[in-house]
TORBAVEX-709916 format. One record per residue: residue in one letter; x, z, y of N, C-alpha, C in turn. Coordinates in nm, 3 decimals. Atoms other than C-alpha are relative to their C-alpha. Layout:
// TORBAVEX-709916
+------+---------+---------+---------+---------+---------+---------+---------+---------+---------+
! resn !     n.x !     n.z !     n.y !    ca.x !    ca.z !    ca.y !     c.x !     c.z !     c.y !
+------+---------+---------+---------+---------+---------+---------+---------+---------+---------+
!    a !       X !       Z !       Y !       X !       Z !       Y !       X !       Z !       Y !
...
+------+---------+---------+---------+---------+---------+---------+---------+---------+---------+
This chain:
// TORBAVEX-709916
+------+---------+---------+---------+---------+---------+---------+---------+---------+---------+
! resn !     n.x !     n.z !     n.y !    ca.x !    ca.z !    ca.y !     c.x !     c.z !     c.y !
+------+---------+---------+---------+---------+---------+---------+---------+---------+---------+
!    x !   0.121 !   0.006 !  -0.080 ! -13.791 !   0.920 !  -0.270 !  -0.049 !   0.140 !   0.035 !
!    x !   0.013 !  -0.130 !  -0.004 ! -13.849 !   1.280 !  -0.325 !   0.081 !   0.047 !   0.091 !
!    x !  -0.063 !  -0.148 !  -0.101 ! -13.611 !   1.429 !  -0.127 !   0.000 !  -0.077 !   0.126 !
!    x !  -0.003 !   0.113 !  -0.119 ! -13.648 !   1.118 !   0.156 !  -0.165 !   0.085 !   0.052 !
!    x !   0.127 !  -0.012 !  -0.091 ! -14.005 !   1.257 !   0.233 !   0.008 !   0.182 !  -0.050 !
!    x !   0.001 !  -0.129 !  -0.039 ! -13.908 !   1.648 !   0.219 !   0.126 !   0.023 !   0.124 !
!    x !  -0.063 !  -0.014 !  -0.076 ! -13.678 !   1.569 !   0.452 !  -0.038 !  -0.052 !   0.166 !
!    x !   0.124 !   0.086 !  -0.133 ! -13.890 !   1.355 !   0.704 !  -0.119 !   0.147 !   0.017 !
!    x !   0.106 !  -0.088 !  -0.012 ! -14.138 !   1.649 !   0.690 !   0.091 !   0.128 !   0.039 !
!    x !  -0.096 !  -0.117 !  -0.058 ! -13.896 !   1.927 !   0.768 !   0.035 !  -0.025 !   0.120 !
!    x !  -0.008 !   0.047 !  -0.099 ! -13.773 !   1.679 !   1.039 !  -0.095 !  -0.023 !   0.123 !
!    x !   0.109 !   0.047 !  -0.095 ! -14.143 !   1.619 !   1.195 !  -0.042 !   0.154 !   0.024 !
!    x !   0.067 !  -0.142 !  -0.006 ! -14.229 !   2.007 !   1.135 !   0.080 !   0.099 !  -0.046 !
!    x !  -0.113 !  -0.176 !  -0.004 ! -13.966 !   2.230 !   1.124 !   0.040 !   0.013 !  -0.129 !
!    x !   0.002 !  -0.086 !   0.145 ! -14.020 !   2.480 !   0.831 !  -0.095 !  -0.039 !  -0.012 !
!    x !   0.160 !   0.042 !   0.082 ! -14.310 !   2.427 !   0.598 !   0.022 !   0.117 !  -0.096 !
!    x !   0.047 !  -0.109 !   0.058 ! -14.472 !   2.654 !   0.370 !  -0.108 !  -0.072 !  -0.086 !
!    x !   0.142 !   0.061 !   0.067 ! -14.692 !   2.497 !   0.045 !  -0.007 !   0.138 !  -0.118 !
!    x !   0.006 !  -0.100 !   0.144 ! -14.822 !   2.832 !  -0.149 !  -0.163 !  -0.001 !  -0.066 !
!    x !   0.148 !  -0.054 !   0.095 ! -15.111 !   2.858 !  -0.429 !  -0.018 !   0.110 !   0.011 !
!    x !   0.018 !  -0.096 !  -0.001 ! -15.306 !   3.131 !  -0.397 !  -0.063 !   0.022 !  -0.172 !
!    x !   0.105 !  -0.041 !   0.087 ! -15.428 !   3.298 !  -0.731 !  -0.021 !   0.085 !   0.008 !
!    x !   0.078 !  -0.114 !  -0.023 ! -15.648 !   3.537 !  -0.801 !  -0.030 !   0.048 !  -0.155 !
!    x !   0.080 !  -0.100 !   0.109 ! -15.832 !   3.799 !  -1.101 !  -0.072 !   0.057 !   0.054 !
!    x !   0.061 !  -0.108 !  -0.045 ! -16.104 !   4.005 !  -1.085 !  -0.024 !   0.061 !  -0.124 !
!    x !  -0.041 !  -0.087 !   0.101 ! -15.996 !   4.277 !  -1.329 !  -0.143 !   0.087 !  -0.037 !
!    x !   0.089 !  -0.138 !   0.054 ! -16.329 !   4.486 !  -1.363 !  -0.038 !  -0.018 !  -0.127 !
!    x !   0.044 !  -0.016 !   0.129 ! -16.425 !   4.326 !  -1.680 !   0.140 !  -0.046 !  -0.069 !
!    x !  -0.123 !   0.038 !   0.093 ! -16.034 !   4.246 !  -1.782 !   0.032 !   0.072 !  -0.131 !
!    x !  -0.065 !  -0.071 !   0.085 ! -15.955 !   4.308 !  -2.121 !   0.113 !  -0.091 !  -0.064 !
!    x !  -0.135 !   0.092 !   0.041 ! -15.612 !   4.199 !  -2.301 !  -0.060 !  -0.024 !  -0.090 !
!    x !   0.012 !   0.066 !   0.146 ! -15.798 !   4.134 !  -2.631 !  -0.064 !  -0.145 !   0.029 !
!    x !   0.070 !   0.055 !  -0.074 ! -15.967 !   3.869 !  -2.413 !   0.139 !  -0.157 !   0.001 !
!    x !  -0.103 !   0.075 !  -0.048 ! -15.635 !   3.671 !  -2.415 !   0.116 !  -0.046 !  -0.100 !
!    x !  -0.101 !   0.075 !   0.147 ! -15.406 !   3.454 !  -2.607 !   0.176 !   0.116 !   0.047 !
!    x !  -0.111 !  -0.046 !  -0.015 ! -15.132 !   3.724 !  -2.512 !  -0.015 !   0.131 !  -0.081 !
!    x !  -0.008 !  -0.139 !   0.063 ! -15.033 !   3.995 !  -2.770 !   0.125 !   0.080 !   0.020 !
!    x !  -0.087 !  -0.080 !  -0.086 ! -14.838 !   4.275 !  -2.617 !   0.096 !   0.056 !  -0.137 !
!    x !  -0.051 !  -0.021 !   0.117 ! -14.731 !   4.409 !  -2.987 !   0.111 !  -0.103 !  -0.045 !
!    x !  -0.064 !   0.111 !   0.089 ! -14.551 !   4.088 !  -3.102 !   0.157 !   0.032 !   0.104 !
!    x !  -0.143 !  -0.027 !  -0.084 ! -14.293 !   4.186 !  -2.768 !   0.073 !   0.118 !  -0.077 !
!    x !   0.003 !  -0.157 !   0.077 ! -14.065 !   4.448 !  -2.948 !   0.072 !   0.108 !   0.127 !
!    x !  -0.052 !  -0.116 !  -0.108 ! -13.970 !   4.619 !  -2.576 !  -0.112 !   0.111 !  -0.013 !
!    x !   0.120 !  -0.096 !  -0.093 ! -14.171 !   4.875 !  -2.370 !  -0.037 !  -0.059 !   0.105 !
!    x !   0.050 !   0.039 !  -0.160 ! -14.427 !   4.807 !  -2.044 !  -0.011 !   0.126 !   0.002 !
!    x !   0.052 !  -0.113 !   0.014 ! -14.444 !   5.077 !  -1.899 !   0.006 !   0.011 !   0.183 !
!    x !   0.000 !   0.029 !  -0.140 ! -14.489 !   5.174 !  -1.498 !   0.135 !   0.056 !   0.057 !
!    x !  -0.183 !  -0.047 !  -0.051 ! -14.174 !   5.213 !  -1.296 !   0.001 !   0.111 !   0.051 !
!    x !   0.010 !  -0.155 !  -0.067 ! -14.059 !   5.565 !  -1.204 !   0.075 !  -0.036 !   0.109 !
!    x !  -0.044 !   0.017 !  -0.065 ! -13.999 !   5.597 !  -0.867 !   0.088 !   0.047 !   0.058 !
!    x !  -0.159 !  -0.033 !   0.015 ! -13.680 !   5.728 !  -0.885 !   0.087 !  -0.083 !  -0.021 !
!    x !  -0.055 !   0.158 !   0.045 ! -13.568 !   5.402 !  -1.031 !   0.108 !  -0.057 !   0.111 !
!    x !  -0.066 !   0.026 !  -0.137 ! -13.267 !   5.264 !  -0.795 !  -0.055 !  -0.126 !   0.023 !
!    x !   0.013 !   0.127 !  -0.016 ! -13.369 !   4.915 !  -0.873 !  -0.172 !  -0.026 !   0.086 !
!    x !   0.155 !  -0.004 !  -0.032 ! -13.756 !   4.967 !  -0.737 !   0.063 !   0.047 !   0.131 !
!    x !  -0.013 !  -0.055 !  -0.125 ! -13.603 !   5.107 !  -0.398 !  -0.071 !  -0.130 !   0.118 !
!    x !   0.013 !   0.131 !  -0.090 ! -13.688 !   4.794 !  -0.221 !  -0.151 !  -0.036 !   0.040 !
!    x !   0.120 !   0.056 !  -0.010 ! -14.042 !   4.751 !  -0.334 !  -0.092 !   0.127 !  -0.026 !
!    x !   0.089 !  -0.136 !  -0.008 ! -14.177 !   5.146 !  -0.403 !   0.002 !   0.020 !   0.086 !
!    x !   0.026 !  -0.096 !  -0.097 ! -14.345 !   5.368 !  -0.194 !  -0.176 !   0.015 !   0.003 !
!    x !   0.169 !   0.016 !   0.012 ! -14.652 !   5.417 !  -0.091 !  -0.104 !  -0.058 !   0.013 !
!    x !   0.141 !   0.106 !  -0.002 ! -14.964 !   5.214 !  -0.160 !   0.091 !  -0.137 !  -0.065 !
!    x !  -0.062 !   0.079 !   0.055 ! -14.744 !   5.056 !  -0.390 !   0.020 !   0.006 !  -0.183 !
!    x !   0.011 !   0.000 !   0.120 ! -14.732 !   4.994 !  -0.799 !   0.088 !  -0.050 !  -0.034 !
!    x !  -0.077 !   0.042 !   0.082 ! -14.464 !   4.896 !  -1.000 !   0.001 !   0.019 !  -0.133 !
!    x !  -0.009 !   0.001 !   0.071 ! -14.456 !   4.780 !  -1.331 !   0.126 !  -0.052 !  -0.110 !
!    x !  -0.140 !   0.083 !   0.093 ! -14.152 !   4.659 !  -1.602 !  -0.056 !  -0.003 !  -0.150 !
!    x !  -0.023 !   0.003 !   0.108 ! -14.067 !   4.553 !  -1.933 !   0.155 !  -0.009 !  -0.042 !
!    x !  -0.145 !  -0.025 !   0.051 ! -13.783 !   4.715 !  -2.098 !   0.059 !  -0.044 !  -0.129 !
!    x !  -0.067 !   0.008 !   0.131 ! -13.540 !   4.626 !  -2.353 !   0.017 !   0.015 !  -0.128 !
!    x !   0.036 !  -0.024 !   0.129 ! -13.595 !   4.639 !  -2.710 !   0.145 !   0.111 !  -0.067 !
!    x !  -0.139 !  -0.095 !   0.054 ! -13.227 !   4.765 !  -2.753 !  -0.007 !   0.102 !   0.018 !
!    x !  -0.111 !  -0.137 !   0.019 ! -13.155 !   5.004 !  -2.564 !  -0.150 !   0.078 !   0.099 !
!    x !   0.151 !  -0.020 !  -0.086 ! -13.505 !   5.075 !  -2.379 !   0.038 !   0.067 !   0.128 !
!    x !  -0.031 !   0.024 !  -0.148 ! -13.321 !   5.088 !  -2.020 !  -0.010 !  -0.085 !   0.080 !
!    x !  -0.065 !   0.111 !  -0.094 ! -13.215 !   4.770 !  -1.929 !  -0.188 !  -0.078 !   0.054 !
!    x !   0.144 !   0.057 !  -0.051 ! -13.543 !   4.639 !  -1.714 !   0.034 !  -0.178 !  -0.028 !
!    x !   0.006 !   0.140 !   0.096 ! -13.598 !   4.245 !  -1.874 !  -0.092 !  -0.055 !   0.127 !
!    x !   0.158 !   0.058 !  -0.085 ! -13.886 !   4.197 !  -1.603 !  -0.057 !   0.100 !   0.076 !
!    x !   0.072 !  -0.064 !  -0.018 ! -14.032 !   4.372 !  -1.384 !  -0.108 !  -0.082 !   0.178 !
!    x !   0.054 !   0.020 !  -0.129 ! -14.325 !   4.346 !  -1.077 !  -0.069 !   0.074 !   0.065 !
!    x !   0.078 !  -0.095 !  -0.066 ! -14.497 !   4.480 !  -0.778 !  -0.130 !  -0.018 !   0.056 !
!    x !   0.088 !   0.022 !  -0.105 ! -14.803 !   4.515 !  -0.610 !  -0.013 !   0.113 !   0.092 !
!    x !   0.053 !  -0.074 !  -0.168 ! -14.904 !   4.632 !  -0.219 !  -0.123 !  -0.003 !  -0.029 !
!    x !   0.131 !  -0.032 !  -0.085 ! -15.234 !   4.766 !  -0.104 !  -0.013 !   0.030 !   0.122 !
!    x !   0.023 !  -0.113 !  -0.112 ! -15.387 !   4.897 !   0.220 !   0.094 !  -0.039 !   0.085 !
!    x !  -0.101 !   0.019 !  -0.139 ! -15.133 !   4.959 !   0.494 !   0.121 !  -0.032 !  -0.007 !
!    x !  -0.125 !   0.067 !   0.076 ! -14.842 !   4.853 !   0.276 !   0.043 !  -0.129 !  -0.005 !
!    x !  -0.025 !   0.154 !  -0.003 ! -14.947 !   4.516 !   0.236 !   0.007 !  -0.071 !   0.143 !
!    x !   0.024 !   0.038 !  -0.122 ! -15.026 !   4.483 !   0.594 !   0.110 !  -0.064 !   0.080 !
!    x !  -0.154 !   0.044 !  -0.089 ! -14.621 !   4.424 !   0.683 !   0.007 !  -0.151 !   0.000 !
!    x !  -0.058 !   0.177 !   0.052 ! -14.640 !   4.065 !   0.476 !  -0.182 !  -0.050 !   0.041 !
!    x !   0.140 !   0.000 !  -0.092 ! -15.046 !   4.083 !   0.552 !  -0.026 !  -0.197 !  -0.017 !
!    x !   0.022 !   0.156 !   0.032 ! -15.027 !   3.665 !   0.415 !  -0.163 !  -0.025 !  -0.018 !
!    x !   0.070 !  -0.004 !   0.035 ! -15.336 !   3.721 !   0.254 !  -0.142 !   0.090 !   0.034 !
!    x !   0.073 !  -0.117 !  -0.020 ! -15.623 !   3.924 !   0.371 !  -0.098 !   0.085 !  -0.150 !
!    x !  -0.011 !  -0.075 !   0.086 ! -15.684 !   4.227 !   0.128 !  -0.166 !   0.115 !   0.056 !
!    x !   0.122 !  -0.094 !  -0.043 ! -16.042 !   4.394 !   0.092 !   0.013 !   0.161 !  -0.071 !
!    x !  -0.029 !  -0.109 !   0.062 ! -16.078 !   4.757 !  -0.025 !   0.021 !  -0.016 !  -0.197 !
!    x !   0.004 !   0.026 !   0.185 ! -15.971 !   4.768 !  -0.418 !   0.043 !  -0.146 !  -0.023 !
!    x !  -0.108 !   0.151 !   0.071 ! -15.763 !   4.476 !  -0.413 !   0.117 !   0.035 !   0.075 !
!    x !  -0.133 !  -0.047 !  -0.046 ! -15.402 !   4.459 !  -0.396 !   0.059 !  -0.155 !  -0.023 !
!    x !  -0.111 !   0.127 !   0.017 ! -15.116 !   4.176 !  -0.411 !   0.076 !   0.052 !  -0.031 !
!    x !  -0.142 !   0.024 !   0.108 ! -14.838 !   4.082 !  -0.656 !   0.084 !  -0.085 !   0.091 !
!    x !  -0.075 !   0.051 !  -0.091 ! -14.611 !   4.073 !  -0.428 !   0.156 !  -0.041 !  -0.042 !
!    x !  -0.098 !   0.054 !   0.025 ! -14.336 !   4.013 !  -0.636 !   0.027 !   0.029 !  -0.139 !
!    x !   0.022 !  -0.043 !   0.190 ! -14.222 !   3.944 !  -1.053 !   0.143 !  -0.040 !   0.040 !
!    x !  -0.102 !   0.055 !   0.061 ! -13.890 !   3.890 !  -1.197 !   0.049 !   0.005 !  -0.125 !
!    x !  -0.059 !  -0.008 !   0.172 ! -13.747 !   3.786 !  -1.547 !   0.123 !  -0.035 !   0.056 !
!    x !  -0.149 !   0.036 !   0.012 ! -13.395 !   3.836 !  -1.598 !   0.003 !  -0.159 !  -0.067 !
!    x !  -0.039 !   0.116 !   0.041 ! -13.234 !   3.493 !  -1.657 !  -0.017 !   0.010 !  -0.194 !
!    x !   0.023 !  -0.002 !   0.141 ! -13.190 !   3.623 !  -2.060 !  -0.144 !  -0.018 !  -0.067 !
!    x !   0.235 !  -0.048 !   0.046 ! -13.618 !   3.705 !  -2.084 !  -0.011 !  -0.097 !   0.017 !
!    x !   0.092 !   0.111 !  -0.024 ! -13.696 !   3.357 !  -1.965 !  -0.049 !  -0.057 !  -0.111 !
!    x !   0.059 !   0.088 !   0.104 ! -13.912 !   3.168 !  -2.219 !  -0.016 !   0.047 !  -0.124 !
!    x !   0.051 !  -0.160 !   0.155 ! -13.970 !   3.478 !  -2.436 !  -0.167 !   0.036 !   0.004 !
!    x !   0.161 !  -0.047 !  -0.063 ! -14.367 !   3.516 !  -2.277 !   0.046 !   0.138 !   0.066 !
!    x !   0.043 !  -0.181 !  -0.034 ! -14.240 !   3.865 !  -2.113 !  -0.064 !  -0.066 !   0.136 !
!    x !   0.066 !   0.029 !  -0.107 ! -14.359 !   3.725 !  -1.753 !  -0.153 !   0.015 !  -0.033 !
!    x !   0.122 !  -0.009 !   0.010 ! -14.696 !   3.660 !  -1.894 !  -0.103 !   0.132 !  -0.047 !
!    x !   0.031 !  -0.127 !   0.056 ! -14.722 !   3.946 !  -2.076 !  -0.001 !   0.136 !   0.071 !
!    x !  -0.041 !  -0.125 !  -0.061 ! -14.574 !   4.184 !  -1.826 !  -0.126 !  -0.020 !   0.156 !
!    x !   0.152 !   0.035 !  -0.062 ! -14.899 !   4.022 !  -1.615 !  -0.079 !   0.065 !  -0.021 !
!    x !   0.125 !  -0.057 !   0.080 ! -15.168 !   4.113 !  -1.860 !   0.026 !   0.124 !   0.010 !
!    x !  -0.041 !  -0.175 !   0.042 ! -14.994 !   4.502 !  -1.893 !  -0.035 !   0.032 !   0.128 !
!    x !   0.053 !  -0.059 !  -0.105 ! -15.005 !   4.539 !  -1.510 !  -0.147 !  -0.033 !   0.075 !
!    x !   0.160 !  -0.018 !  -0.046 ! -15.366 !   4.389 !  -1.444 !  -0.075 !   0.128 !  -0.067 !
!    x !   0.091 !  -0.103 !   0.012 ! -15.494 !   4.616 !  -1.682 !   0.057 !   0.232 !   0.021 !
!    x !  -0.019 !  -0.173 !  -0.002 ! -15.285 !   4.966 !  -1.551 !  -0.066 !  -0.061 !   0.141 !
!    x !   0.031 !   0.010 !  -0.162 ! -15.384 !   4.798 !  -1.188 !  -0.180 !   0.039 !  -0.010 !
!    x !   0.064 !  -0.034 !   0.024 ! -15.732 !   4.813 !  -1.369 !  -0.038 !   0.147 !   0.011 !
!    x !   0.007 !  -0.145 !   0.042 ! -15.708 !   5.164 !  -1.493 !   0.063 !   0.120 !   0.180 !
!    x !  -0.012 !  -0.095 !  -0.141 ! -15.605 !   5.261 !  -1.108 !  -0.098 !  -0.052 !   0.075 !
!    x !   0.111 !   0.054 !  -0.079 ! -15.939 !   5.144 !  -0.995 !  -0.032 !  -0.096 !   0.082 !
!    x !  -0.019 !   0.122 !  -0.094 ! -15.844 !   4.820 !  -0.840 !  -0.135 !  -0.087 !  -0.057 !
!    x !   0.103 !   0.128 !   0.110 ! -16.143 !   4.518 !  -0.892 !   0.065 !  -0.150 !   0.036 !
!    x !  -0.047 !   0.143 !  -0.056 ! -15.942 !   4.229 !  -0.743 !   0.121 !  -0.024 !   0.018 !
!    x !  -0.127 !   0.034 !  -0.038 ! -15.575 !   4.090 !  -0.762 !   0.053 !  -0.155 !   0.066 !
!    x !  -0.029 !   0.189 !  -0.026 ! -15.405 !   3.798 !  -0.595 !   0.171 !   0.009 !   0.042 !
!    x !  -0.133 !  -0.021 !  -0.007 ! -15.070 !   3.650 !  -0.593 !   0.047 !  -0.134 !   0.101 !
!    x !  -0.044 !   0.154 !  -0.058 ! -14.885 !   3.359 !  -0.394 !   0.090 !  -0.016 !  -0.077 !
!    x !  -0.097 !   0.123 !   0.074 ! -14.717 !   3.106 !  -0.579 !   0.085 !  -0.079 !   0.064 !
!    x !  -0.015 !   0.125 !  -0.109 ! -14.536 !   2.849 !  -0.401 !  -0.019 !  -0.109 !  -0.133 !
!    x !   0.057 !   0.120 !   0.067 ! -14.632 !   2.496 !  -0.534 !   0.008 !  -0.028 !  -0.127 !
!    x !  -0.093 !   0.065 !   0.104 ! -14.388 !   2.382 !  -0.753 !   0.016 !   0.105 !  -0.093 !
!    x !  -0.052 !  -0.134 !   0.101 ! -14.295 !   2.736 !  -0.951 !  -0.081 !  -0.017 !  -0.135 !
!    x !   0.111 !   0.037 !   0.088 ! -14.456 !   2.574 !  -1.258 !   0.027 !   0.087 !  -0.091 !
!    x !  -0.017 !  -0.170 !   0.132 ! -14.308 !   2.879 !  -1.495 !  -0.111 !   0.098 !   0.032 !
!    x !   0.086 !  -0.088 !  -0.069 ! -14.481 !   3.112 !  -1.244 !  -0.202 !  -0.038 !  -0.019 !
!    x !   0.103 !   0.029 !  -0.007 ! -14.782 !   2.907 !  -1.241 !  -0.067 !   0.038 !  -0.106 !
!    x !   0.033 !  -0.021 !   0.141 ! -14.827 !   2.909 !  -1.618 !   0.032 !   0.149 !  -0.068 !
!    x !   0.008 !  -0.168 !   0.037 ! -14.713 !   3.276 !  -1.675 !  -0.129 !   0.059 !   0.040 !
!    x !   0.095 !  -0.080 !  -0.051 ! -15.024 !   3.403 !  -1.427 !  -0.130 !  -0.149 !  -0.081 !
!    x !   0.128 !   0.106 !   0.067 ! -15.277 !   3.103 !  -1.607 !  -0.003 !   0.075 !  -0.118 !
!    x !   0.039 !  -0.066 !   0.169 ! -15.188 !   3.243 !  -1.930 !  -0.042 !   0.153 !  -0.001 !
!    x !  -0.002 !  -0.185 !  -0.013 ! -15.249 !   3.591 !  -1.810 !  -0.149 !   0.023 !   0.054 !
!    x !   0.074 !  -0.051 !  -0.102 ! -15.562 !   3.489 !  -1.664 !  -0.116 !  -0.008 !   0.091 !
!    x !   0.032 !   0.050 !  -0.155 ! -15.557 !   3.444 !  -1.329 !  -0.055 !  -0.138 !   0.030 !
!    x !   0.024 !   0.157 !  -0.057 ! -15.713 !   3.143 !  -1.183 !   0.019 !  -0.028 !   0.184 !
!    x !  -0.004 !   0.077 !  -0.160 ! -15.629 !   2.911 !  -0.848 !  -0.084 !   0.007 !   0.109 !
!    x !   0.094 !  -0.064 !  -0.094 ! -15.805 !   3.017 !  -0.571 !  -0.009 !  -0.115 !   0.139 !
!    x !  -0.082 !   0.051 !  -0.160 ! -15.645 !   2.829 !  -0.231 !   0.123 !  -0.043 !  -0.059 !
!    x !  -0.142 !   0.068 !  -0.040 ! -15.352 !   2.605 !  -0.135 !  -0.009 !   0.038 !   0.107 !
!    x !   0.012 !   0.045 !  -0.105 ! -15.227 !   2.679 !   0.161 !   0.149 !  -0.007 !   0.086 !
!    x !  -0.138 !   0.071 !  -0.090 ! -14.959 !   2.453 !   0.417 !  -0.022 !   0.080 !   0.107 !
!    x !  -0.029 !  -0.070 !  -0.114 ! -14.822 !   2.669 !   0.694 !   0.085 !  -0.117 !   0.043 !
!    x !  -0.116 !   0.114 !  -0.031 ! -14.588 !   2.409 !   0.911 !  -0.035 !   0.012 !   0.188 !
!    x !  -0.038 !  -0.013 !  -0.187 ! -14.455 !   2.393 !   1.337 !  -0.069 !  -0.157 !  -0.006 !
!    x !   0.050 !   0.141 !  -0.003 ! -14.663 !   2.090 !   1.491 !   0.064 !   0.021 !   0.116 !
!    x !   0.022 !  -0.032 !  -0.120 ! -14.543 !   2.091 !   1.859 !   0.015 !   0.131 !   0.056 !
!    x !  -0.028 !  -0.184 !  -0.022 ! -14.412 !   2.458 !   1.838 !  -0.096 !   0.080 !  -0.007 !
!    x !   0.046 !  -0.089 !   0.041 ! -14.698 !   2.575 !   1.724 !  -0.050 !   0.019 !  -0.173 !
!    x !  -0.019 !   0.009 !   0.143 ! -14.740 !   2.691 !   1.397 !  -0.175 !   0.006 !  -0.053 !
!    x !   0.103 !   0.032 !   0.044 ! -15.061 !   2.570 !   1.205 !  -0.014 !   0.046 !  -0.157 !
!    x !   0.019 !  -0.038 !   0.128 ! -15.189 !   2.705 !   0.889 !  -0.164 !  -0.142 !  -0.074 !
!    x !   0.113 !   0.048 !   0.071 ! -15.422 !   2.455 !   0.664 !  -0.048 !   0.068 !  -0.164 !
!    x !   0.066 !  -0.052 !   0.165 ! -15.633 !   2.595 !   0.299 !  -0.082 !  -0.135 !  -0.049 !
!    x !   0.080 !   0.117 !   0.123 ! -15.777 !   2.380 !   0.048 !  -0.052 !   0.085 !  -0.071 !
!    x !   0.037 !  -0.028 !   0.083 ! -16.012 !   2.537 !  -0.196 !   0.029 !  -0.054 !  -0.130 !
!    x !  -0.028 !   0.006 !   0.163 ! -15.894 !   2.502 !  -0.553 !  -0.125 !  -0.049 !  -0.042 !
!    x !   0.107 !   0.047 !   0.143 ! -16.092 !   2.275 !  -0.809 !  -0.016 !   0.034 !  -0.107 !
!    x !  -0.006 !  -0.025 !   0.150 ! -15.984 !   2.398 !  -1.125 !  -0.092 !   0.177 !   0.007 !
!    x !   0.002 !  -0.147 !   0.002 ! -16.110 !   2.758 !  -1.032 !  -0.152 !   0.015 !  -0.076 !
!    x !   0.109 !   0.015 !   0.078 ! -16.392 !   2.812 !  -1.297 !  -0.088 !   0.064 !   0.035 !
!    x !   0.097 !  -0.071 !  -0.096 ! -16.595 !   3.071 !  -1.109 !   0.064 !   0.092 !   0.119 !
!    x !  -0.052 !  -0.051 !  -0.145 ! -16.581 !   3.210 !  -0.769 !  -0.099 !   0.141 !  -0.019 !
!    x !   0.073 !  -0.124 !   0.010 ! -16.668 !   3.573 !  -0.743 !   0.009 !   0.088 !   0.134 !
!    x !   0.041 !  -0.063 !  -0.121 ! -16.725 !   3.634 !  -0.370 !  -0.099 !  -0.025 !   0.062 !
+------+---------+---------+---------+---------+---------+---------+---------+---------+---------+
């Protein structure tokens, strides 16, 4: 039945697009604040140098990168993610971005890290260096279903902000938002 009505909907509208928006507002973030203890990981977080070959893609400027390295051999990157600001973010520009906020524009756990907490953890480490670089506001897109993703940035956090369906009606492309219920306070 599932895949009978993602296929009727692809068929009536093209491409589709279902992403959660979440959000933080880091000014009063602290990690002791949080069922996540960064100690119990035995790697490093630490921010990515941008020399890094593997960051070529997503450094530069008006840009942050963070990782979590390897307990072994404290090279091998286990996780790492980015955020855009400013005129950086403006290329993907999904989201509109006020001064002192940025987007997590992208995480990854190696296949080995999965279901270790580094995702969640490697969350909490970069809200609060995104903190300590004077940011007051983060937000990320999810897509729907990414229920790892979902629950890595919950436990880190973040709360649900927006849904929102992008989809072709008639060749033109329509965007709908939903305001989030679960979102426990709104701070705009």
């Amino acid at each position: 039945m599932h895949t009978f009505i993602k296929k009727t909907a692809k068929l009536i509208f093209r491409d589709y697009q279902i992403y959660k928006i979440y959000f933080i507002d880091i000014q009063n973030y602290e990690l002791s604040n949080l069922d996540i203890n960064l100690q119990e990981l035995s790697g490093v977080f630490r921010p990515i140098q941008l020399s890094d070959d593997h960051s070529a893609g997503f450094s530069g400027p008006e840009a942050y990168g963070y990782e979590y390295l390897s307990s072994l051999s404290h090279t091998e990157a286990l996780a790492q993610c980015w955020y855009w600001y400013g005129e950086r973010y403006k290329v993907r520009n999904f989201w509109p971005l006020n001064e002192k906020e940025a987007k997590l524009v992208d995480i990854e756990t190696t296949q080995k890290a999965r279901g270790m907490g580094i995702a969640p953890a490697l969350i909490a480490y970069s809200c609060a260096q995104m903190k300590e670089n004077g940011f007051k506001k983060l937000y990320a897109r999810i897509w729907h279903s990414n229920k790892p993703s979902i629950k890595a940035f919950s436990k880190a956090g973040w709360q649900p902000l927006k849904t929102i369906i992008e989809f072709y009606f008639l060749g033109r492309k329509l965007r709908l938002e939903f305001i989030s219920r679960k979102r426990k306070t709104f701070f705009f």
